[in-house]
C-alpha positions, 0 to 999 in steps of 0.5 A: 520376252514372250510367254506361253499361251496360257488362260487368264480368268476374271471375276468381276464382283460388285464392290457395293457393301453391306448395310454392316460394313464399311467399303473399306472393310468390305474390301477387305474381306473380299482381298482375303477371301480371294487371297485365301483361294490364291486369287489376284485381287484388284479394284478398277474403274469403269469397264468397257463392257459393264459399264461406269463406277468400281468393280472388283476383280478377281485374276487367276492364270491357268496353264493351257497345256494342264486344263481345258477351257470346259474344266476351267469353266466349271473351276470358275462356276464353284468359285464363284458359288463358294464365294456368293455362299460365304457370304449368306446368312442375313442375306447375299452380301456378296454379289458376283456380276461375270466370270470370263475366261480370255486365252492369252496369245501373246503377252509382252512386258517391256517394263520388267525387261533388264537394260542392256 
């Protein structure tokens, strides 16, 4: 079934914690902090663009027919500051590598299709 063309933003965050916490607890807070702002969290590995190791992403869909790329833009630039300014105190423990807006154009799923 194909869908309407809609954005599909990425947060990439450094999954490297703090000296204080362990990478399990700093997955953690990170899956709440996305959670709490309805963000999609997910772990993955080696990204094409950034390079090898884990990276954390953070997954939002937006509607382009309610908000233009300029405004989404600037919805992911508050973010992304929001979450680094969670983090300070005894310093940056959170540390944002990109933010990326993709339109989608199309976007098939086969595995959630019914059977005949």
């Amino acid at each position: 079934m194909a869908t309407k063309d809609y954005y599909e933003c990425h947060i990439t965050i450094d999954p490297t914690p703090p000296p204080h916490r362990t990478a399990a607890q700093h997955e953690q807070v990170v899956k709440d902090l996305l959670a709490a702002d309805k963000w999609t969290f997910s772990h993955i590995h080696h990204d094409i663009v950034l390079g090898v190791g884990p990276k954390f992403y953070a997954t939002k869909h937006f509607n382009t027919d309610r908000i233009n790329e300029d405004a989404l833009w600037a919805i992911l630039q508050s973010t992304r500051a929001k979450w680094e300014r969670k983090f300070f105190g005894a310093g940056p423990l959170l540390k944002i590598l990109r933010c990326k807006i993709e339109l989608v154009l199309r976007d098939e799923r086969y595995d959630q299709e019914k059977q005949a």
